[in-house]
C-alpha positions as CSV (number, residue, x, y, z in Angstrom):
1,X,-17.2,-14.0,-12.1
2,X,-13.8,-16.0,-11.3
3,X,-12.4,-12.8,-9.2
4,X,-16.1,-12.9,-7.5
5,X,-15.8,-17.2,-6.7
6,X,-12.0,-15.7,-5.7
7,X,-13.1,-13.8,-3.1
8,X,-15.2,-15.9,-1.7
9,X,-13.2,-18.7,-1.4
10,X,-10.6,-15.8,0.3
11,X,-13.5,-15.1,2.6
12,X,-14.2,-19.1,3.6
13,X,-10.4,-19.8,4.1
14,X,-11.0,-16.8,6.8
15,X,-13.6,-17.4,8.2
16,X,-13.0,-21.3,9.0
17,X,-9.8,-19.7,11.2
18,X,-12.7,-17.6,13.1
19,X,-14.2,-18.3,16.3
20,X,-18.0,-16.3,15.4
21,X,-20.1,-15.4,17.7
22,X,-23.3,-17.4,18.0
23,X,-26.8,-15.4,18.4
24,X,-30.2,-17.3,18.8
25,X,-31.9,-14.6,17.3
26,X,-31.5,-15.1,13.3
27,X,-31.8,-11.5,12.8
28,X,-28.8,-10.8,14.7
29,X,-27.1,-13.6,13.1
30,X,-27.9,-12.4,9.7
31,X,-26.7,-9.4,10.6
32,X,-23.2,-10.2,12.3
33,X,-22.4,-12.3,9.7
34,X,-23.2,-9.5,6.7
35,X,-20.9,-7.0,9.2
36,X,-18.5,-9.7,9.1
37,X,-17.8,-10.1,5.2
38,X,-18.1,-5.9,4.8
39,X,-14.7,-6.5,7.0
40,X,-13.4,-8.7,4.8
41,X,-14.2,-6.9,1.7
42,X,-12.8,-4.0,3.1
43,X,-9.9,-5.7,3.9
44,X,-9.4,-8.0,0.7
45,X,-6.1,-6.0,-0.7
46,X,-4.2,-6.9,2.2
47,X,-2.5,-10.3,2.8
48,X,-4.2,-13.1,4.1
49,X,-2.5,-12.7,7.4
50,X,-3.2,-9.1,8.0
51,X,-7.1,-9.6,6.6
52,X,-7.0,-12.3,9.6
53,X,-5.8,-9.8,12.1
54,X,-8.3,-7.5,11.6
55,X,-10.7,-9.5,11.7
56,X,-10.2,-11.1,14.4
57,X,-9.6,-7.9,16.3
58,X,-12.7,-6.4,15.1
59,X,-14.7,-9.5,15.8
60,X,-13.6,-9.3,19.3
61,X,-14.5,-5.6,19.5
62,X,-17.8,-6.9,18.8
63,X,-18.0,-9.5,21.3
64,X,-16.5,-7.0,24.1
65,X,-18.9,-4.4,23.1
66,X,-22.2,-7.0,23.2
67,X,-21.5,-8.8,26.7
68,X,-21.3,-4.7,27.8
69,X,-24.1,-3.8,26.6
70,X,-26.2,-7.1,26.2
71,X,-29.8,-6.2,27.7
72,X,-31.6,-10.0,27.0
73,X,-32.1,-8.0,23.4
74,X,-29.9,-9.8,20.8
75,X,-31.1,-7.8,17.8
76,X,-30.8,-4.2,19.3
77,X,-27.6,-5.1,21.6
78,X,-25.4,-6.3,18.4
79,X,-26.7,-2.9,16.3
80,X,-25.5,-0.8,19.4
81,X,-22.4,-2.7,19.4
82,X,-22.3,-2.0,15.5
83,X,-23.0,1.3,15.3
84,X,-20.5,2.3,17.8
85,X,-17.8,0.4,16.0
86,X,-19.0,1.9,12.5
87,X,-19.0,1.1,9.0
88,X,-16.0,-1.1,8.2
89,X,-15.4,0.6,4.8
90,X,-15.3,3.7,6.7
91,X,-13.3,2.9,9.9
92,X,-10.7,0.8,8.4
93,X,-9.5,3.3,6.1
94,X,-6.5,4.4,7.9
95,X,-5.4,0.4,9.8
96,X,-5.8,-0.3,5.7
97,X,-3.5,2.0,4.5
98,X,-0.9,1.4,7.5
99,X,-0.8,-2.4,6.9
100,X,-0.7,-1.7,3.1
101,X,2.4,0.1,3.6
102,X,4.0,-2.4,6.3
103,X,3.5,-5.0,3.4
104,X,4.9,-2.7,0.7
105,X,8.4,-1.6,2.6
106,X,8.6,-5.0,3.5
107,X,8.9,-7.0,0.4
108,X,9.7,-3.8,-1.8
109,X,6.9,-5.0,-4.6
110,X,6.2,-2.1,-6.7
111,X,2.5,-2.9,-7.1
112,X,2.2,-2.6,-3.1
113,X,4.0,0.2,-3.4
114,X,1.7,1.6,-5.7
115,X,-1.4,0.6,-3.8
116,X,-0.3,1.7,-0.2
117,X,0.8,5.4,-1.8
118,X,-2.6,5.3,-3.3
119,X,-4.4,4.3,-0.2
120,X,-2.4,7.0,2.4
121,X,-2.4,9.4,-0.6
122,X,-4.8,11.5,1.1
123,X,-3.3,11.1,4.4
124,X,-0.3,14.0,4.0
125,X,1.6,15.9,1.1
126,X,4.7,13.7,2.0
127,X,2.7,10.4,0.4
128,X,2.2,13.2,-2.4
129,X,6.0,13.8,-2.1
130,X,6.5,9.9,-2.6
131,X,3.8,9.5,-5.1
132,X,6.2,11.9,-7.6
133,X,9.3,10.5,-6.6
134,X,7.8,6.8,-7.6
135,X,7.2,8.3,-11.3
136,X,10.2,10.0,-12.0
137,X,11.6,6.5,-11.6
138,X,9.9,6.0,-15.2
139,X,12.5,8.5,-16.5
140,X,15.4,5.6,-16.1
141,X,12.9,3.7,-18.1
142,X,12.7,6.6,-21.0
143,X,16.4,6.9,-20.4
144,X,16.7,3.2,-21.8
145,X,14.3,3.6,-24.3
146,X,15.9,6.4,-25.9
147,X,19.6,4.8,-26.1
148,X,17.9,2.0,-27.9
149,X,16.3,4.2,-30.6
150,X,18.3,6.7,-30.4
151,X,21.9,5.7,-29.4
152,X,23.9,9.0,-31.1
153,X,22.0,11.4,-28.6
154,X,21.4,9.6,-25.6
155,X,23.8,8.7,-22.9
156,X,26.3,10.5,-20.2
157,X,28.1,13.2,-22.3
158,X,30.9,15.0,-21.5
159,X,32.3,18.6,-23.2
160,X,35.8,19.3,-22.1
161,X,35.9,21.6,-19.1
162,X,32.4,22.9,-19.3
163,X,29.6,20.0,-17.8
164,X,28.8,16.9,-17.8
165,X,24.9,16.1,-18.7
166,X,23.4,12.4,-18.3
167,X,19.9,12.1,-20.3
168,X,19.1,12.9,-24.2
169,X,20.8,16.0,-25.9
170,X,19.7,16.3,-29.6
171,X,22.4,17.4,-31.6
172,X,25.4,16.1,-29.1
173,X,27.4,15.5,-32.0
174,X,27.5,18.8,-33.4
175,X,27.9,20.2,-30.0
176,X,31.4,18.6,-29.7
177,X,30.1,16.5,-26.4
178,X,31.1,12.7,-26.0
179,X,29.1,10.3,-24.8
180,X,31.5,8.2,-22.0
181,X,29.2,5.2,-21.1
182,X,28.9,3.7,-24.4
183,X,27.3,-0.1,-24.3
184,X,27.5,0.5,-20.5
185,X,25.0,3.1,-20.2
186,X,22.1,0.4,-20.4
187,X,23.3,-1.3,-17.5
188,X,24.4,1.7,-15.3
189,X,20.8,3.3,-15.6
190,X,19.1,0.0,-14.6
191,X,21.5,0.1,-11.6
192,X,20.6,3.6,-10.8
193,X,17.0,2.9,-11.1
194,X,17.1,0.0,-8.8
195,X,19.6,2.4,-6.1
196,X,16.6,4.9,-6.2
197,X,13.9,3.2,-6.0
198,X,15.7,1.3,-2.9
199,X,16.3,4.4,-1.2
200,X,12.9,6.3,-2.0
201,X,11.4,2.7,-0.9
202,X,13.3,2.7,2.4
203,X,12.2,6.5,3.5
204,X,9.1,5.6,2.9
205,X,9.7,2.7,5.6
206,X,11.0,5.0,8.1
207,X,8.0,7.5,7.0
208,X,5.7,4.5,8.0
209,X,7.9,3.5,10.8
210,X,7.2,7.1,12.6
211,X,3.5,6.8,11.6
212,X,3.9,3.8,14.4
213,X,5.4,4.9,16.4
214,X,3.0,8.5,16.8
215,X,0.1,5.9,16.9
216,X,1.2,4.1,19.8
217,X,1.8,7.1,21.7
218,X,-1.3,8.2,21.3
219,X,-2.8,5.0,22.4
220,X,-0.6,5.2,25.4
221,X,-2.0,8.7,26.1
222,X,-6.2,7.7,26.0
């Protein structure tokens, strides 16, 4: 119920920034204004700002598309419009997921992150790519784990001129490797987490960057 009241104080906030359109037939108001909050629950995991965008692009989609075809019919001129821009859950998909992962490379929050790979997921095996890279990041986590419970076997051990190996060896004692790290092997793994995750983060940037770019040139080319 208090995500619900949530939302729909989201929605209001919106809305009062809106200029809507204004039909004398009720019908076709009822039915502009229940297209209009399917944008915005479409749209409710993006910011504020980008929920505004889009909706004030789409609205004036609708507008364009109602003078065009605007016969003295309200109700059947605003379902034309409608139909031809189509189902907002539908259509937005892919503007969604592109603004999703704008906001995620852009701040670097993880939980963006998370929801922009899930959104474009089905858009390419590179987001599938991504989507692995993400969670072996949970290894430095293990990694940390392990040298707390286990600190004898867990670290960056070294065997004289054979190999080095940085992770959990059971029996590295018997094994005659030494562990180099010590107490610093905490911090060094946090600091290689955060490296990766910065550099995984930022190719997925440049991956989103080219996505732009390929979209405009498209839109240059219709």
């Amino acid at each position: 119920m208090d995500e619900f009241t949530n939302n729909c104080k989201q929605i209001n906030i919106i809305e009062m920034e809106l200029n809507k359109i204004n039909f004398k037939n009720t019908n076709a108001q009822k039915i502009y204004e229940n297209y209009l909050l399917q944008i915005q629950l479409a749209t409710k995991k993006l910011s504020k700002a980008d929920q505004q965008d889009v909706l004030m692009e789409l609205n004036s989609h609708i507008y364009e598309s109602f003078q065009k075809n605007n016969d003295n019919d309200e109700l059947s001129s605003l379902i034309n419009a409608l139909e031809k821009i189509g189902i907002p859950n539908e259509v937005l998909k892919p503007l969604i997921a592109d603004k999703k992962l704008s906001q995620a490379t852009k701040t670097f929050n993880p939980i963006y992150v998370l929801q922009a790979l899930a959104l474009n997921i089905s858009n390419g095996v590179i987001y599938s790519v991504f989507a692995i890279l993400y969670m072996l990041l949970f290894g430095f986590i293990f990694l940390i784990i392990a040298k707390i419970s286990y600190p004898s076997i867990t670290g960056f051990f070294y065997k004289k001129d054979e190999f080095f190996v940085y992770g959990l060896i059971p029996f590295a004692e018997n094994k005659m490797m030494y562990e180099v790290l010590g107490n610093w092997f905490i911090p060094v793994t946090i600091l290689l987490a955060i490296f990766f995750y910065l550099i995984i983060t930022a190719l997925l940037k440049f991956k989103g960057y080219l996505n732009k770019n390929k979209n405009q040139l498209k839109s240059q080319n219709l």
